[in-house]
Structures are given as structure tokens and as C-alpha cells.
TITOR-302613 format. One record per residue (C-alpha): x negated, z, y negated. Coordinates in steps of 0.001 Angstrom, whole numbers, plus 500000, padded with zeros to 6 digits. Layout:
BEGIN
XZY...
# end
This chain:
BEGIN
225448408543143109223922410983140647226429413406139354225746414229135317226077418214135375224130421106133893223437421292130322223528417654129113227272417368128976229070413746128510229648411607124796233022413358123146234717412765119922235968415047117658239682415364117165241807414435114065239317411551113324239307408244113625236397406422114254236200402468112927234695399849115129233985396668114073233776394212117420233120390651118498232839388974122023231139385204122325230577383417125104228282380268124504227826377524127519224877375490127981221783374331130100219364376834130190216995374999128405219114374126125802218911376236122378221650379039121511222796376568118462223434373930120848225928376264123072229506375146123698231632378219123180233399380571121028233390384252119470236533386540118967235571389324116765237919391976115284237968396031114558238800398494116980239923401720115811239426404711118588240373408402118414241516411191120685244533411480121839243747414769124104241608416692125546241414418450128852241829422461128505239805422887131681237400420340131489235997419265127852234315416332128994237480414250130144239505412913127199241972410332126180241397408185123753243647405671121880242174402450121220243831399877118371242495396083118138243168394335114732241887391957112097241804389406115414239507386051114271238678383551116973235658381245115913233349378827117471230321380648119076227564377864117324227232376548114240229139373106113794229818371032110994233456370655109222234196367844110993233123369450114674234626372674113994238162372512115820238664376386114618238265375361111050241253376346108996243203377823112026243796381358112284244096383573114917248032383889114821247927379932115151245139379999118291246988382883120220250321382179119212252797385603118162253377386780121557249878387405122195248432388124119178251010391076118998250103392531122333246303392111121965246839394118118519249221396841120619247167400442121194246044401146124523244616404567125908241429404937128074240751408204130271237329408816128889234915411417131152231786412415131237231265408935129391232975406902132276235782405141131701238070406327134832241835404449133867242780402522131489246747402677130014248466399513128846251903397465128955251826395948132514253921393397131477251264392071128403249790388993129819246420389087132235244240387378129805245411390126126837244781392919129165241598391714130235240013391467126856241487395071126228239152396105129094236218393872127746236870396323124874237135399864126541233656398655129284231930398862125518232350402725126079230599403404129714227606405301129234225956408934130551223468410867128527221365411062131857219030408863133337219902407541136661221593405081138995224821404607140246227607402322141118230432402390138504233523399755137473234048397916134383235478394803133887233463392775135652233702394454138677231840397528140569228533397248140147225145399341140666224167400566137123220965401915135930220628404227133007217771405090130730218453407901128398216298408718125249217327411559122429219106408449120487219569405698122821220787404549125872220244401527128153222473400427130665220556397771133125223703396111135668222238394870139153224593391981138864223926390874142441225503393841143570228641393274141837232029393663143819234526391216142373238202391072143168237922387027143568235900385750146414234272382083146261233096380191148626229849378229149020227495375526151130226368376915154476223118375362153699220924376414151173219129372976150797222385371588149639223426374432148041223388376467144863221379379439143032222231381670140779220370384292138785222061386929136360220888389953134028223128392127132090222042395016129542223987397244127019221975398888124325223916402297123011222574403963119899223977407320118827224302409692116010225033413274116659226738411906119805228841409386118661228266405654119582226932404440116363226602400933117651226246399613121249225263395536121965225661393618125423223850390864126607224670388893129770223155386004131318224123383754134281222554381095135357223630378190138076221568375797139372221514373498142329218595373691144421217838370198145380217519369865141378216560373014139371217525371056136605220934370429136763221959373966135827224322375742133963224269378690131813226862381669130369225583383668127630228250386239127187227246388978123992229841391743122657228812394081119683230214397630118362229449398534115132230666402054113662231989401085110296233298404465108875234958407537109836238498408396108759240659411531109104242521410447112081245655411727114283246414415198115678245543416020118873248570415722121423248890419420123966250021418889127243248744419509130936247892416441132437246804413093131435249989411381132733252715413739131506250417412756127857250460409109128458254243409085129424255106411071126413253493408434124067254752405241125226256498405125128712255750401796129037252243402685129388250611402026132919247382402497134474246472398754135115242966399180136260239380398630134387238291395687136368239206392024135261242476390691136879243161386992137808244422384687135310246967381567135942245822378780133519248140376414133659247024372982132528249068370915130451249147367326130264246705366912133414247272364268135766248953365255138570247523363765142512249183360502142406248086359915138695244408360419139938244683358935143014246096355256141375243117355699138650240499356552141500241731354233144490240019350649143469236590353012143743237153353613146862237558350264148452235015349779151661233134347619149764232319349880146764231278352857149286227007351856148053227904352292144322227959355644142441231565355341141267232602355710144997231714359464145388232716359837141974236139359241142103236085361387145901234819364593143353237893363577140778240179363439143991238920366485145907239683368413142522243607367311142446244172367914145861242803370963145943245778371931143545248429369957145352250274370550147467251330369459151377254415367219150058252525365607147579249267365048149926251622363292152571253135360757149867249553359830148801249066359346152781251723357405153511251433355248150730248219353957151388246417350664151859244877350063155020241441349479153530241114352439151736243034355143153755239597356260155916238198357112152100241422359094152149241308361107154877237671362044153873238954363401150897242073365225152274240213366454154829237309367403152580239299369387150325239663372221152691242895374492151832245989375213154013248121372566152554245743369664152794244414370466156289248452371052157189249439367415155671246317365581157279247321367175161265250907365896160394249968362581159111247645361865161687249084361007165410246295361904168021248636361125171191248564357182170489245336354979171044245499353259167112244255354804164556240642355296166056239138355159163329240966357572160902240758359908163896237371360127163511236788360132159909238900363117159751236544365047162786233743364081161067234742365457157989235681368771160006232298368753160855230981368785157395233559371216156202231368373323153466233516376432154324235723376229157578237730378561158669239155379957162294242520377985161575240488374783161405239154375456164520242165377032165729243734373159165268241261371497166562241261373450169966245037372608170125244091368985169423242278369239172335244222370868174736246842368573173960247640364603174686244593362146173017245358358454173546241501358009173444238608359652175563236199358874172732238676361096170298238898363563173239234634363732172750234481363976169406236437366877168729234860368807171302231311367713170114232588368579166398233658372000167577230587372729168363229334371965164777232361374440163656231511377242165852227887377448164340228994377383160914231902380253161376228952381718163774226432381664160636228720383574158494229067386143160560232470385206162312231570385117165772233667387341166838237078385984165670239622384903168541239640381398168589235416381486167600234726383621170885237597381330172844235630378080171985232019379487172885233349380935176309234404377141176660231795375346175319229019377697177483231375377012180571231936373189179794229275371382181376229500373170184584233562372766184528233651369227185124232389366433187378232843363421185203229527362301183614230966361418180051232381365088179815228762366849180783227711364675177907230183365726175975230137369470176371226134369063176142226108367150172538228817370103171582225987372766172768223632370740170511225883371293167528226882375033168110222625375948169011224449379383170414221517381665171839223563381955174607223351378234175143219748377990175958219783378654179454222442376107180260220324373546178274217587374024180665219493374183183666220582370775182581216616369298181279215890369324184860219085366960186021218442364159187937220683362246184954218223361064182662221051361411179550221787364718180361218142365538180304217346364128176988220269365280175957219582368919176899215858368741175711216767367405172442219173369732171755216331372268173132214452371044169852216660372188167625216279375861167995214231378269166387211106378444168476211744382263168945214318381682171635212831378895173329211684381784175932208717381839178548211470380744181027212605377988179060209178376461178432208077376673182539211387374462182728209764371768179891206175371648180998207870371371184924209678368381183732206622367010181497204147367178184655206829366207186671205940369111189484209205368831191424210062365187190269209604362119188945211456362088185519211685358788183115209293358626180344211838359392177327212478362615179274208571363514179865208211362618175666211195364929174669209879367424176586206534367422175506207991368002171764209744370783172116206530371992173918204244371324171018207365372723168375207557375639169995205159377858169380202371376831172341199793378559174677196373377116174432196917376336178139200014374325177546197845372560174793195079371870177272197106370566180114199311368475177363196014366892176161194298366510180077197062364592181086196620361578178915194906359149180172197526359726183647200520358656182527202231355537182847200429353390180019202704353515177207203061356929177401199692357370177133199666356138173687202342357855172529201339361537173279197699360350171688199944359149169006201762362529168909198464364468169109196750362554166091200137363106164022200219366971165043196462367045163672196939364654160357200428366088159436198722369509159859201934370838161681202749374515162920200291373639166403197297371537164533194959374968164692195715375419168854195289371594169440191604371593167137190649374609169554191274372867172644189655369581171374186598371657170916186739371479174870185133367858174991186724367756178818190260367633177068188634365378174165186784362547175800186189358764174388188502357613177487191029359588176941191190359226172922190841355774173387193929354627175151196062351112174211199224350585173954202195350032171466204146353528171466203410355501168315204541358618166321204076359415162725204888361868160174205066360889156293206725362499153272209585360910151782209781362572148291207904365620147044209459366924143898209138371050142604212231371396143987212890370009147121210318368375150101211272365367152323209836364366154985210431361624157547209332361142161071209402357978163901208547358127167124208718355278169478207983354663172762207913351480174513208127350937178211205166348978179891206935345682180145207506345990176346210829346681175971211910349535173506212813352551175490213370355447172259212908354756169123213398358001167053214151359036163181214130361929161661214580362759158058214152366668156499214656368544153582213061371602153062213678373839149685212883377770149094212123378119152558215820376787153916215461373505156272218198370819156502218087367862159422219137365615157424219316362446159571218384361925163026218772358157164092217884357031167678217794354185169478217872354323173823217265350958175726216984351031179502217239348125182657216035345690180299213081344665182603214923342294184716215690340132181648211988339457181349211124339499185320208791342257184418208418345544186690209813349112185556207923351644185243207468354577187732211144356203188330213048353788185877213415351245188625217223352043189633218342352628186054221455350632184627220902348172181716221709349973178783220971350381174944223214352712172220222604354372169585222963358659168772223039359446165111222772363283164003223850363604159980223062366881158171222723369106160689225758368050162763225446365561165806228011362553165624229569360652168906226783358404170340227811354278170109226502351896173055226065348652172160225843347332175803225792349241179343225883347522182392224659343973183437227408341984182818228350343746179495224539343116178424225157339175179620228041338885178112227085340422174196223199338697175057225160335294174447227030336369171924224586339197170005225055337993166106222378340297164970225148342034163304224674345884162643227455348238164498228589351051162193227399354104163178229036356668160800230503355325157247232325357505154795232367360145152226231194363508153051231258366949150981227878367812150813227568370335148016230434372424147613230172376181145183233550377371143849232839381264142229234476383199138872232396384870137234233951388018135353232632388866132087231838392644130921234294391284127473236834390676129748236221386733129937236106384720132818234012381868133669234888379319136399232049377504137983232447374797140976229740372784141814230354369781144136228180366885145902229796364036147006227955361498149337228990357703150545227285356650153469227149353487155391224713353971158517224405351141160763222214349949163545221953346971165854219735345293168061219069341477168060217431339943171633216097336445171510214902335506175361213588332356173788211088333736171429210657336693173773211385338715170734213472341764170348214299343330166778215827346714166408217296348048162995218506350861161236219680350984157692221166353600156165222755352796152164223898355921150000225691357414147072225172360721145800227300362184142492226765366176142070228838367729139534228493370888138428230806372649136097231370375793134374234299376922132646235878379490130067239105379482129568241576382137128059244885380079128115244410380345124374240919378563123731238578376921126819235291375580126782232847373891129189229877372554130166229379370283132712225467369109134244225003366683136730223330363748138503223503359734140451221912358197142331222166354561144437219684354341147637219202352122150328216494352916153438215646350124156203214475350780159218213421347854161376211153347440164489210418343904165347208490343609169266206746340324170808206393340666174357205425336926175059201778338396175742200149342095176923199735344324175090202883343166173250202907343222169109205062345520167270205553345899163800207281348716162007208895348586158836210388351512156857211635350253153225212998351965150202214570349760147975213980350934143669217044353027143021218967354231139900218810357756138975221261359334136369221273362625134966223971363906132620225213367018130604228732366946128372230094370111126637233708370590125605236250372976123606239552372809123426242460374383121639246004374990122731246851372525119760245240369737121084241968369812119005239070368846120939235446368872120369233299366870123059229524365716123604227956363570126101224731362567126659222920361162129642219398359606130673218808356679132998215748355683134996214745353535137940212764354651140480210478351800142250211065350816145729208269351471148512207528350792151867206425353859153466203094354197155000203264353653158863199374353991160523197088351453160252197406350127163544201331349614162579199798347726159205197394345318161562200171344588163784202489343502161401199993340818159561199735339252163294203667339263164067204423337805160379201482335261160430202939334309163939206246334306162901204950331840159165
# end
């Protein structure tokens, strides 16, 4: 801080004068594109008359001043016609009603020094919203006659100020990003999903022979969500001073202290603070949870979870029971349909505060074997909590210590831990109790136990949690002699940032990928040569990766040639180290480039837009007999730098050989017939399903296989979620939440036919997504909004179809995008206590056309053969 001292002393008024103000705050709402006429909003203007009070013997520079608001109007802040205007013929007595019109036109002092405004006297029993604007009034005041920075309070908080000082002007530049509020929001832990915001403030002070002839604020936020710049929001808050005249004004007051002065004027008079205080608005007439919950229910039926109005009507839920409380949560709970109580438990669990998360642990019984389902739906929404804290995790550690009717429950919420830990982890929580408990137990899991399903389980956990700590115990566990815990640990090896896959770490992978101490299966080689290749590479790694194709076991030939070509045409991170080394014509010979098979990998992009990139990737590897053994798919969004994994579908088959008399491959020949399915959504990895493992389970479901897809997740998840007030230098404050609702049905199955010697995997994967995003002003007395937002419908199938009646076998690969609606809307709103209401709505519809993606050519060929065959 830069202390004003020397001979430029601070602003001071003159005594027995009283200086007349005339003043007016607006706030106007809007997108930022939109023009100022077209802003939703309103303006309270009046006249402020200020004049000392005292004056400190010792120090001239510190004075009290008495401030007096009157001739209140409130007004809309754009112009409207008659018939719009819902402050036409209203006055302010009617808008604020007696009470507070009477205490917003009651004097108030301010301790004025050096320019700084260092307490601020006032009834502390006038209501928040009065007091507030009171302090909207005195903030007009801060200035120094020095240029300089420093951090200073006003209304809207403590803030880093600039100053630039001329003979006749000041400027007072806010860093609002610095800004310490006394109301802390929350947001998304991932900035792909999540929301920006961008705010200037600046107060232009004029003066005449020291005296604030006339000083004008301007302050702009702006909100927008990141996967769609567009969909913003915008607060354009102004406040103006004027100096009217000056009068002969009142005496000056003696006394010795500012508080002995204070008390002897009014001794109701408190020092309430210069910042903005929190304000209860309480809503009349709104519906309370079971009112919304009746009108939103029918939306949520199973069968509506692919249509728009579905996470719609989750938002409009998540909203009320974020306000209600745990009484009212459990009626809703235990008057539920069957059908539509997993929707439920989404929401409740979704909404995220003390009373919800307390009603869904009571409602839900965890010691009896029903209720599956519901069990899950409310870990998985744990796991895509937007802001969880240590008492979620807390519960679900108890959960787990305690009696679980079902092992699969008993994996889930330790997996989902792990997705908890690296979210409280990311924001800097670590350290908390129950955070540190559950990594000490985690890191110690895998090791703890002796039972195969609970390695797993403590393994898929590590995956979710990606604690640095947790990379050597994934590579202790690449090289098991348990092909899932292998693929398990390597995968999960993939997700890090390639700065802690260490020089240790990689000897492990390319030990496992040249198989120097063993033989591993092929799925395990193919994983491992990834996260070799993702990981930042040595040219030698490079060169050995490329001089061992062409001795492998065939299939796998073709997919790391596959994987090479893709690294080169998708010009990823390694495509400059793997040209170098091709330069070597050794590594890059016609019989090694020019291997057969059906295994593949490919890289596309989904969607490029300005604000967000998609991209999608399959890999899939067959084994030589021609029987899927991984198929793999990956969907990203990248935006400003920030990464999501958004999906991550794969598919495992092994032991199928003997259903074709065909011979495994090297090292697969003692493996168990089995084929399931591991889905990863957003970042956090979900139980794995098996469709069949064993012989006689893969007998029995072979005769019985229907084609139909198993459900791999389904439900409603909270993917954007931004709650923040923003407090205005007038004293206003504006209440944004922006929230993303998603419906998902994911399913996968896998059809067999031994008659056509035919095998068809699929994946498809239907979605809703409904963002809303919101911004609010509302005094108690007056409100307005705006509210931005958009819809969409998609559907994405997946499906492999393989003929292995001859060598090599023909697969085709189909990736399809069906057209989709896309919705984009924007309604403004302001309200009086009254009743009067002025609304607009407007929105824009388009359809964006279906597509296959591109596959490779070779995919393209195939699938003309299988399809003519097939004809």
C-alpha cells in the first residue's frame, strides 16, 4: 500500500455548508451483444445532501460527514413504451413501500479520511437492502489526490485499486478479479464445462477547488459459458454524482472522538461496515418442492430421458431443492413412482447441500440387496458432484465401512471415492481428515487384499483419484500376471500428465510391451505401447516401438502400424520423433509398413467450433482367429487450453476361440471366456458390466443373446454448475447461477451368430443437454433478470460388425451421428412487488445434419464387401 502523505493532503469540505448532490444508480441486464436500449433493468436516482459534521483537531484530513438521501424515484433503466413500462405511474413510496422509503431517506454519517471512506454510521436495525444502497452512496466518495495502487473496501468488497491523479481529475481503475467478497460461490471443477467471467470497473472524479464536482462509475461483468461463448450474460451497473449547488449548511459539532460525536447525534447510530451485506429475498407466491416436483415428474419418466424437456425439468428441480429442506426432500422420496425415482435421486443427489445429501443417506438403505439400482444412481451422481465436500466423502467412507447387501455397491463407492478424492484434491483440500484417510486407503488397497474383484476395485479407484503418489503402485501392478489388473493399471497409467509418468515408470511399459521377462496378452502389449507413445518418448523408445512390427503376433502388427499412421496423420504430441526415426529406412521398410490384418486405430474430430474442439478416437484390436479382443472409444473436449475425457467406452472379449475351433494366440491360451464392457463418463470411471464370463455363462446367454443392448450408465448428471453474487459498487447485488443438465442413456451389447460366423458389437450413446444460465437483481423492492441459454437432442452409434467365415476376416466400422436439434434462447424479466411484470422471450431453432464420421479407407472398402455380402 502507498500511504498519501507530504504536501498533497486528502479531499475536505468546508464546514457550515452543505453541498447538493444529485444521484442515480442503474443496473441494466443483457447479452453482451445486445444494445444498452435493449437492457432489462432499472435506475433509482435521487439527491444526496452531504456536509460536515466534524472535524478531527489533530488530524484535518479525517472528517465526518452527514449524508441525507431524498427526492427517491425508481425507474426502468431502458426506454419502454407505456404499455411495457411497469414503473409507469408508480412512485417510489408505492415501489418501496413506507418502511423503507423512510429509512433509505434517514441521514447516515461516513468517517471520511484522507479521501477513504474508513466506517460508515447507520440504524443497524434498517433493513440490509436499505443499508446497502446507503453504502452504494458513500463508495461514490473514495478517492486520493495521489497516484498509486492499493487495496481498499467499498461496497463491493476489498479490492486492489489503481489511481490516476491529474490537477482536476481523478480515475479510479478496480482490479475486479482481485475482489474479496463476503459471499463465496461455488463452481465446475472443469473448465471445459465450466464458466468465464470478465469484469472492468472505473470511477471518473472531477473537482473544483477540491470539491467533487461530479464523479461517474461504470461497471461491467460479463458471464459466459465456455463450451458456448455465446450464451452469456451481462451487468452494466452505472451511478452518477452531480454537484447541484452549495447551501449554507449546519454547524460544526466539537467533541474528541468520532464515536463520543456519532453517539451524541443519534445513539442509534452504528458502525455497520462499508462492504455490501447479504440480503434474504424472500419469494412470494413461488412454488414450493412438491408443487415443482408434480409439474416436472411426467418429464422425467425413463422413456423421456432422450428429449430436452428431461434435463429441463432436473434444472427446475435442482433449483427447489436446493431451497428445501430435509423433511420436505424425504416426502418427495417416499412418495415416488417406481419408474421415475432413479431421475430422483439424480436430482437430490445432484443438488448438493446438507439437507439434501442428509435426506438421500436416510432414504436410501445400503444394508439390503434391493434397490441396486438407486444405489448406484446416487454414487454416480457423487461422482459428478460439481462441488463436493469432505462430509460427502466423509459418508461415503462410512458407507463403506459399514454393512452393503451387494459387492457390486461395495465397488462402486470405493471406485467413486476415488473420483471424490481428486476433485477435493484439485481444490486444494488434500489435506483435510477424511481426504488424507481415503488416499492412505486407496494407495494401500490393492496390496490389502487377496480377492481379485477387490484389486480391481481399489485399481479402477486409483484410476479415478490419478494421485501422484499412485503411480508407482500402478506399475507395480502393469506387470501382474492378471491380465485385468494390467490393463487396468496401464490404462489408468494413461491418464496422467506425461510429467509424472517417470523414467522408472516407462522401463516398466516398454518391459511389458517387449515382453522381456514375460509373455503378456496382446491388449496389455497395445495399452502399453500408448501410454509409451503419450508420454513424452525417447527416439529410442520410438525406434524399438517401430522395429518391432512386423514381430508380433499378426493382428497386432496391424494395429501398432495403425497406431503409427494415426500418430503421423492426427499430427499428435510424438508425430515429429516418429518422422525422425522413419527417416531410418531400417525402422521404415516396405515389409514392415506393409502388414495385413483387421486391427485399426484412428483419430477424427467430432465438432470444431471457436469455442470448444472435439475429438474422437477408436482403437480396435482383433485377435488372430478374428474375434474382437478391445475395442476402444474415446471422446475429448478441449477449450482455452482445459481438457475434459469426456467418454471412454470399451469393449474386452477373451476365450472366444474355442467357439470357432480356432487357436489363441501366443499367451491367451489359458484365458477364461469372457466379454464386458468399462465405461469412463467425464472424467470419472464407472463400475465395469460383463455381459458373460465363464463357459457355461457364455453357453448359456449364446442361446439366449437377443441382441439387446445392456445399460451401461443411464441418468441425469450435473454437468455445469456456477452459483456466484456479484456485489455492486451502488450497493446492488446480482445473482448469477449457471447450470447444465445432461440425460444420458449409454448402452452396449454384443450379438454372436455361430451360424453366419458373424459377431456384431455396439455402442450407442443418446443425450440431452439444457444449460441455463441466469443472472439476477433483486432488491426485495424491484428484481430483474436475464436469462441465456441452450438444447440440444443427440444420438451417436457405434457399431463394429466382424465376418470370420474366411482369413483375413472382414470388419466394418460404423460411427453415426444422427441430425440433431439445437436451441438457443434469451428471456429478460422485471418485476414489481405489486405484481406488475414485464417479460420477453425469444429463441432460434436449427437442425444440424447427421454424419457418419470418417473411419480410414480401408474401414470404407471393408464395409462395401460385408454389406454387399450381407444384400
Amino acid at each position: 500500500q502507498i500511504p498519501v502523505i507530504g504536501a498533497i493532503a486528502g479531499p475536505r469540505l468546508d464546514n457550515d455548508k452543505l453541498y447538493r448532490y444529485s444521484y442515480s444508480a442503474e443496473v441494466g441486464l443483457n447479452r453482451p451483444t445486445g444494445s444498452t436500449r435493449g437492457n432489462t433493468g432499472f435506475r433509482i436516482s435521487s439527491d444526496v445532501d452531504i456536509s460536515l459534521v466534524w472535524r478531527n483537531p489533530q488530524i484535518q484530513d479525517e472528517q465526518l460527514l452527514r449524508l441525507q438521501i431524498s427526492n427517491v424515484q425508481v425507474e426502468s433503466a431502458g426506454k419502454r413504451s407505456r404499455k411495457n413500462n411497469i414503473f409507469h405511474g408508480s412512485s417510489a413510496e408505492s415501489i418501496l413501500g413506507k418502511v423503507k422509503l423512510e429509512a433509505l431517506q434517514r441521514p447516515f454519517m461516513v468517517l471520511w479520511k484522507m479521501g477513504k471512506i474508513r466506517s460508515l454510521y447507520a440504524h443497524k436495525a434498517e433493513p440490509a437492502t436499505i443499508k446497502n444502497l446507503k453504502r452504494g452512496v458513500a463508495s461514490m466518495l473514495m478517492m486520493q489526490l495521489k497516484s498509486g495502487k492499493m487495496s481498499e473496501a467499498d461496497a463491493s468488497g476489498k479490492c486492489l485499486v489503481e489511481y490516476k491523479a491529474t490537477k482536476d481529475q481523478v480515475i479510479r481503475t478496480k482490479h475486479l478479479d482481485t475482489c474479496k467478497t463476503q459471499e463465496m460461490g461455488f463452481t465446475t471443477h472443469s473448465p471445459v464445462l465450466g464458466i468465464s467471467g470478465k469484469s472492468t470497473s472505473e470511477t471518473v472524479i472531477t473537482l473544483e477547488n477540491g470539491i467533487i464536482k461530479s464523479a461517474d462509475v461504470e461497471e461491467t461483468h460479463i458471464l459466459s459459458i465456455n463450451a458456448r461463448q455465446k450464451a452469456a450474460a451481462k451487468v452494466l451497473s452505472r451511478q452518477s454524482l452531480t454537484l447541484k449547488k452549495i447551501e449554507v449548511g449546519p454547524t460544526e459539532v466539537a467533541g474528541k472522538d468520532v464515536a463520543s460525536v456519532v453517539k451524541s447525534l443519534d445513539d442509534k447510530h452504528m458502525s455497520v461496515g462499508v462492504m455490501v451485506e447479504k440480503v434474504k429475498t424472500k419469494c412470494k407466491g413461488c412454488p414450493n418442492l412438491m408443487d415443482t416436483w408434480k409439474a416436472v415428474r411426467s418429464q422425467l419418466e425413463p422413456e423421456s430421458l432422450s428429449k430436452a424437456e428431461a434435463p429441463r425439468s432436473f434444472l427446475a428441480l435442482l433449483h427447489s431443492l436446493r431451497k428445501a429442506s430435509k423433511s420436505e426432500i424425504l416426502t418427495v422420496l417416499r412418495n415416488c413412482s417406481k419408474t421415475v425415482l432413479p431421475q430422483l435421486v439424480d436430482a437430490v443427489t445432484s443438488a448438493q447441500t446438507p439437507s439434501s445429501h442428509s435426506a438421500i443417506l436416510e432414504f436410501l438403505d445400503f444394508s439390503k440387496k434391493e434397490g441396486l439400482v438407486l444405489h448406484e444412481r446416487f454414487l454416480y451422481a457423487c461422482g459428478f458432484a460439481s462441488h463436493p465436500t469432505e462430509t460427502m466423502l466423509q459418508s461415503l467412507l462410512d458407507l463403506a465401512q459399514g454393512k452393503i447387501g451387494s459387492t457390486e455397491i461395495k465397488e462402486s463407492i470405493v471406485i467413486i471415492m476415488g473420483a471424490l478424492l481428486r476433485k477435493l484434491c484439485l481444490k486444494g483440500a488434500c489435506e483435510l481428515p477424511t481426504v488424507f484417510k481415503v488416499k492412505v486407503m486407496l494407495l494401500a488397497g490393492p496390496d490389502s487384499t487377496q480377492m481379485e474383484s477387490e484389486v480391481l476395485m481399489y485399481l479402477l479407484a486409483l484410476k479415478n483419484a490419478l494421485l501422484p503418489e499412485g503411480v508407482p503402485v500402478l506399475a507395480k501392478y502393469a506387470e501382474s500376471e492378471v491380465g485385468a489388473f494390467s490393463t487396468i493399471a496401464i490404462t489408468a497409467l494413461q491418464r496422467y500428465d506425461p510429467q509424472l509418468i517417470t523414467p522408472e515408470v516407462k522401463k516398466t511399459l516398454n518391459r511389458i510391451y517387449h515382453q522381456n521377462k514375460r509373455i503378456y496378452e496382446k491388449n496389455v502389449r497395445a495399452a502399453a505401447a500408448d501410454v509409451i507413445m503419450s508420454s513424452s518418448p525417447s527416439y529410442m523408445e520410438v525406434k524399438n516401438l517401430l522395429l518391432s512390427i512386423g514381430h508380433l503376433p499378426h493382428e497386432m502388427n496391424k494395429y501398432m502400424l495403425s497406431k503409427v499412421q494415426d500418430i503421423l496423420r492426427f499430427e499428435m504430441p510424438a508425430c515429429k520423433l516418429v518422422r525422425q526415426v522413419m527417416k531410418d529406412m531400417v525402422s521404415h521398410n516396405y515389409d514392415r509398413f506393409s502388414k495385413t490384418g483387421s486391427s485399426s486405430a484412428f483419430s477424427g474430430f467430432m465438432a470444431r467450433t471457436a469455442d470448444v474442439t472435439c475429438t474422437y478416437n477408436l482403437d480396435i484390436l482383433y485377435s488372430g482367429s478374428g474375434v474382437l479382443r478391445r475395442s476402444n472409444m474415446n471422446i475429448y473436449g478441449q477449450s482455452n487450453n482445459a481438457f475434459l475425457h469426456g467418454l471412454q467406452v470399451t469393449i474386452e472379449a477373451q476365450g472366444l476361440e474355442s467357439l470357432i475351433a480356432a487357436t489363441p494366440d501366443e499367451g491367451e491360451e489359458e484365458l477364461e471366456s469372457f466379454a464386458g464392457m468399462s465405461a469412463l463418463l467425464f472424467d470419472v470411471q464407472l463400475r465395469p458390466v460383463t455381459f458373460f464370463k465363464g463357459y457355461s455363462d457364455l453357453m448359456s446367454k449364446m442361446f439366449s443373446i437377443s441382441g439387446d443392448p445392456i445399460s451401461v450408465v443411464k441418468g441425469l448428471i450435473l454437468l455445469t454448475d456456477h452459483s456466484q453474487v456479484i456485489p455492486l459498487q451502488s450497493g446492488l447485488r446480482a445473482s448469477a447461477e449457471f447450470q447444465g443438465g445432461l440425460a444420458i442413456d449409454i448402452s452396449g451389447g454384443m450379438e454372436f451368430s455361430l451360424w453366419y460366423r458373424e459377431s456384431k458389437t455396439s455402442v450407442n450413446n443418446r443425450g440431452a443437454l439444457v444449460v441455463i444460465g441466469n443472472v439476477t437483481v433483486d432488491t426485495g423492492f424491484v428484481s430483474a433478470g436475464v436469462e441465456v441459454g441452450f438444447e440440444t437432442e443427440a444420438t451417436l452409434d457405434f457399431i463394429t460388425t466382424v465376418q470370420f467365415s474366411e482369413y483375413p476376416f472382414l470388419v466394418c466400422m460404423q460411427m453415426d451421428k444422427t441430425t440433431f436439434p439445437f436451441r438457443e434462447t434469451v428471456s429478460k424479466q422485471e418485476k414489481l412487488p405489486s405484481g406488475q411484470t414485464f417479460s420477453l422471450k425469444r429463441s432460434r431453432d436449427q437442425l444440424v445434419p447427421g454424419s457418419e464420421f470418417p473411419l480410414h479407407q480401408e474401414n470404407s472398402n471393408m464395409c462395401k464387401k460385408v454389406f454387399e455380402q450381407a444384400w
